[in-house]
C-alpha positions in Angstrom: 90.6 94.0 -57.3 94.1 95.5 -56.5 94.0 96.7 -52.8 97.0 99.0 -51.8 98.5 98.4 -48.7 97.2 101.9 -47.0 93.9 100.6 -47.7 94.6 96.9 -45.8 96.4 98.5 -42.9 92.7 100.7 -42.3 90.9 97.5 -42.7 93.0 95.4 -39.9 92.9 98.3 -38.0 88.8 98.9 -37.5 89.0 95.1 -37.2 90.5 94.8 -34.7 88.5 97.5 -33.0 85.4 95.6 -33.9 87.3 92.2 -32.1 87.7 94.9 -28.8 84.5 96.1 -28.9 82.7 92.5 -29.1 84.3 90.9 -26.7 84.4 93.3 -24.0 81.1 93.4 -21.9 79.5 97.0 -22.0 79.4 99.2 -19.4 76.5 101.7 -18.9 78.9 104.3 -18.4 79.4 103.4 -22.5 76.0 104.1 -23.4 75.8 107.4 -21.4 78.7 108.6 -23.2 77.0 107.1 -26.6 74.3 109.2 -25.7 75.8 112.4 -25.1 77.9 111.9 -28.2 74.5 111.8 -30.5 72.5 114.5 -28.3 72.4 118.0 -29.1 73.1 119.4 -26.3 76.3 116.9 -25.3 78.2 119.8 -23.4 75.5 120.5 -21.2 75.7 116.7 -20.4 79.1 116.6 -19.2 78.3 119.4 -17.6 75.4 118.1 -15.5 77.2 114.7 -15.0 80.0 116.3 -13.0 77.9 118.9 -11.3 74.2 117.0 -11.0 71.3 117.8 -12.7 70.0 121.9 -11.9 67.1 120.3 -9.8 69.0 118.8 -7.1 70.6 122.3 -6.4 66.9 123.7 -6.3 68.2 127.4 -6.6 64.2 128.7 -6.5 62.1 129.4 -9.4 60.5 132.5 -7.2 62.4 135.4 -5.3 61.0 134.0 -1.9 62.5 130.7 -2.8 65.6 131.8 -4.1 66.3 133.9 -1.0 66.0 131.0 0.8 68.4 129.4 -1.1 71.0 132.2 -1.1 70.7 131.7 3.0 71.3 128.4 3.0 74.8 129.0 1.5 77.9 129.6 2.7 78.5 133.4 3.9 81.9 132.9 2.1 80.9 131.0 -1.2 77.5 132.9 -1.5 77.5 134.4 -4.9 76.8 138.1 -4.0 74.0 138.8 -6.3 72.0 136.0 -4.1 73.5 137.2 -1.2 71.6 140.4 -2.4 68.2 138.9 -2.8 68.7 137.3 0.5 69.3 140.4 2.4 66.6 142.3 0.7 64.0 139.6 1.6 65.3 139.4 5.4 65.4 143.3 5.6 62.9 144.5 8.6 62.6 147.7 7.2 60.8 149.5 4.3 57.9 148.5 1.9 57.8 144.9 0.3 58.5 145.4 -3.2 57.0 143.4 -5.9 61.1 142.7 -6.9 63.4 142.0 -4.5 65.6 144.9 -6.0 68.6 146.1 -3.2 69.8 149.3 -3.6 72.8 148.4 -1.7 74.7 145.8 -3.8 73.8 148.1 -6.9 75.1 152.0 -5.4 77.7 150.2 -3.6 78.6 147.0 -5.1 78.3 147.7 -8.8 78.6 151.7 -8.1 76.0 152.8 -9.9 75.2 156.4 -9.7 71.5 157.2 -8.3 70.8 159.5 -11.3 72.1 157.1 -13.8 68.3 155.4 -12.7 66.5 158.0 -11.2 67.5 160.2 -14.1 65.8 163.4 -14.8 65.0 163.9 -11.1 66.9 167.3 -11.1 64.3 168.7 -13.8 61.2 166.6 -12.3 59.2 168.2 -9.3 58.8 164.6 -8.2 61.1 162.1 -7.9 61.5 159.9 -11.0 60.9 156.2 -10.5 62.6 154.3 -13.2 60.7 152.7 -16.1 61.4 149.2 -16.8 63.0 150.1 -20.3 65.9 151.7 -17.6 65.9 148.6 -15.8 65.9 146.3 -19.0 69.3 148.5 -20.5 71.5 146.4 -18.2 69.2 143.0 -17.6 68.8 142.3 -21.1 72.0 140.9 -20.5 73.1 140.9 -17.3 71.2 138.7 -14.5 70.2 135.3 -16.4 68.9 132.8 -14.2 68.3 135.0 -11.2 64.5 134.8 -10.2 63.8 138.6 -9.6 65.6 139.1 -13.3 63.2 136.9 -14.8 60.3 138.3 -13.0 61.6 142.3 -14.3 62.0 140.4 -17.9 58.3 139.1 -17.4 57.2 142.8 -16.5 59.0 144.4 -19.8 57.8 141.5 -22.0 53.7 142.1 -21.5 54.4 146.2 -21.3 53.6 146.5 -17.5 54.8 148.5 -15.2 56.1 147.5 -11.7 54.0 148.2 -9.3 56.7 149.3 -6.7 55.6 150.9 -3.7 55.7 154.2 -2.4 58.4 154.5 0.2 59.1 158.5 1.0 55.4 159.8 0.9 54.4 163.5 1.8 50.8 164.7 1.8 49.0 165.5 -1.1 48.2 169.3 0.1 52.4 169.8 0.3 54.1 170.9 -2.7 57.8 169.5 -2.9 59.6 170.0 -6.0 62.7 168.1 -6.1 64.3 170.6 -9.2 65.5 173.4 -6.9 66.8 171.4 -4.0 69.1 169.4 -6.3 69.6 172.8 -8.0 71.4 174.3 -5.3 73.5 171.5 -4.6 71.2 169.3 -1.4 72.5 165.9 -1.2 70.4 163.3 -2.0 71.3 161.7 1.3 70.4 164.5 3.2 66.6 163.4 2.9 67.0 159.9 1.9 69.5 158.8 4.2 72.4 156.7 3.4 70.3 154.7 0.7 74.2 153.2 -0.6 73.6 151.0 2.8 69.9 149.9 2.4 69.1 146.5 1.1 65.8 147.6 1.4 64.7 151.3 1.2 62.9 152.9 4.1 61.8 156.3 4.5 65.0 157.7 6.7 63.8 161.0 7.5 60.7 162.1 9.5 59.7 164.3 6.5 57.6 166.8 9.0 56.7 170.7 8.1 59.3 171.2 11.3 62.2 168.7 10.0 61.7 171.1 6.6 61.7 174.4 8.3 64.9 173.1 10.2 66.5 173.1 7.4 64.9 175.8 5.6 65.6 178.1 8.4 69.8 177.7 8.6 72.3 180.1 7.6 72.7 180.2 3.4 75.4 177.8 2.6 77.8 178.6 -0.9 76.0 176.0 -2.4 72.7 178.3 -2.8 71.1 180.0 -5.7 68.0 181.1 -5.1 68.3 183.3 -2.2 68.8 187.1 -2.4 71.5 186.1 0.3 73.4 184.2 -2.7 72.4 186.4 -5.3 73.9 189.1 -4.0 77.5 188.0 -2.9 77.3 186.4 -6.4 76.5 189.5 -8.4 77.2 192.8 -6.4 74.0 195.3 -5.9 74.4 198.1 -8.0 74.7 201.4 -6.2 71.9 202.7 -4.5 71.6 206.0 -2.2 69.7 203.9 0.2 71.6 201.7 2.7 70.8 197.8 2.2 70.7 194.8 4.0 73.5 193.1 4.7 74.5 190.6 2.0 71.2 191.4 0.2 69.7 193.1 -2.7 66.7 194.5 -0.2 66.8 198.4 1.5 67.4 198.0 5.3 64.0 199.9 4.7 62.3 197.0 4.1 61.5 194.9 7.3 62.2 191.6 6.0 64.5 188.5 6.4 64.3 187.1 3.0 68.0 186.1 1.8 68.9 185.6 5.6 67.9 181.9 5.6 69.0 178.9 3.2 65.1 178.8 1.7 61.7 180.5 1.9 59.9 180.0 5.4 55.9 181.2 4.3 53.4 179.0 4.0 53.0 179.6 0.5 56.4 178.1 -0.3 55.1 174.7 0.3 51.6 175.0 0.8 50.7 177.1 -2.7 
């Protein structure tokens, strides 16, 4: 059989590798890296050989235990989505929640908008508490490996809802309807407080009949719609040969204030 020399040269090669290989003692060093050579997963070897298996770091497989883990690091080195879970656990005020969710790192840190959750709260006469489906838009992707993630995933997965709890509460025989105020241009901070600085929320206001009337009972501001006060610098009365109220649609006639204040002060406003 004619052997070419390309052919030979392979040959004495790979022997030669063979002599190596025999009479060099092996290490176990060798067979780790003969192992992660034939395993599937070889990348997440090499990766866990240079930072140590997940265990030893012990991150938490609940919130509770991942916020302690997020305070045991380094202020400075703290990822900030642990740092959020921390500081939501440690919070002294407001509810427990069944997910350590902080308002905080998402309105301020992420800056997400409050109606981009709470969305159609300006048409609701409640507030809207976001489904999970909301919720799930961003951590279908975004959160992997973070406790309180998996838990929200575990929630959309068997169709349940989160039982979050209540946190601004008024009685049932009060009427609020959130549509208006939002209509005429309220704030959401002007009853919630600043909720952009709340790792966990807490009722901020008092939410009394005489907190309300406070405000009901102030001058109209520009911002209002759905006084006669507004109404009328908005659209002028037409003519009349009876004298009117000042900045109102009403006669002077008429012995009321209605238009004078920002919002309706009668019981039935709230109490209907």
């Amino acid at each position: 059989m004619k052997i070419n020399s390309r052919t030979a040269t392979m040959a004495a090669g790979l022997a030669v590798i063979a002599t190596v290989a025999v009479l060099r003692p092996s290490t176990p060093a060798d067979s780790e890296f003969a192992a992660a050579s034939v395993a599937p997963v070889s990348f997440r070897h090499v990766q866990e050989a240079e930072s140590g298996p997940p265990e030893e770091h012990d991150q938490g497989e609940t919130a509770a235990e991942a916020a302690q883990y997020a305070g045991e690091q380094d202020a400075a080195t703290q990822p900030p989505q642990w740092r959020a879970i921390s500081d939501h656990e440690n919070a002294k005020r407001g509810p427990e929640q069944p997910i350590p969710f902080n308002h905080r790192f998402h309105t301020t840190d992420l800056q997400i908008d409050c109606m981009y959750c709470h969305t159609g709260t300006e048409r609701s006469v409640s507030g809207v508490v976001p489904p999970v489906e909301v919720c799930m838009g961003c951590h279908l992707v975004a959160g992997n490996g973070l406790p309180p993630v998996e838990e929200l995933r575990g929630y959309s997965q068997r169709g349940e809802p989160i039982p979050w709890q209540w946190v601004n509460k008024l009685p049932e025989f009060v009427q609020f309807s959130h549509q208006p105020h939002l209509r005429n241009g309220l704030e959401c901070a002007e009853c919630h407080g600043p909720v952009e600085q709340m790792d966990r929320v807490y009722q901020w206001a008092p939410l009394t009949m005489g907190w309300c009337l406070e405000c009901h009972r102030s001058a109209p501001v520009d911002t209002d719609i759905s006084t006669d006060h507004a109404l009328s610098a908005m659209n002028p009365p037409p003519a009349t040969p009876y004298e009117r109220q000042e900045g109102s649609f009403y006669p002077s006639a008429i012995d009321t204030q209605y238009g004078a204040t920002r919002a309706p002060t009668d019981c039935a406003a709230c109490h209907y």
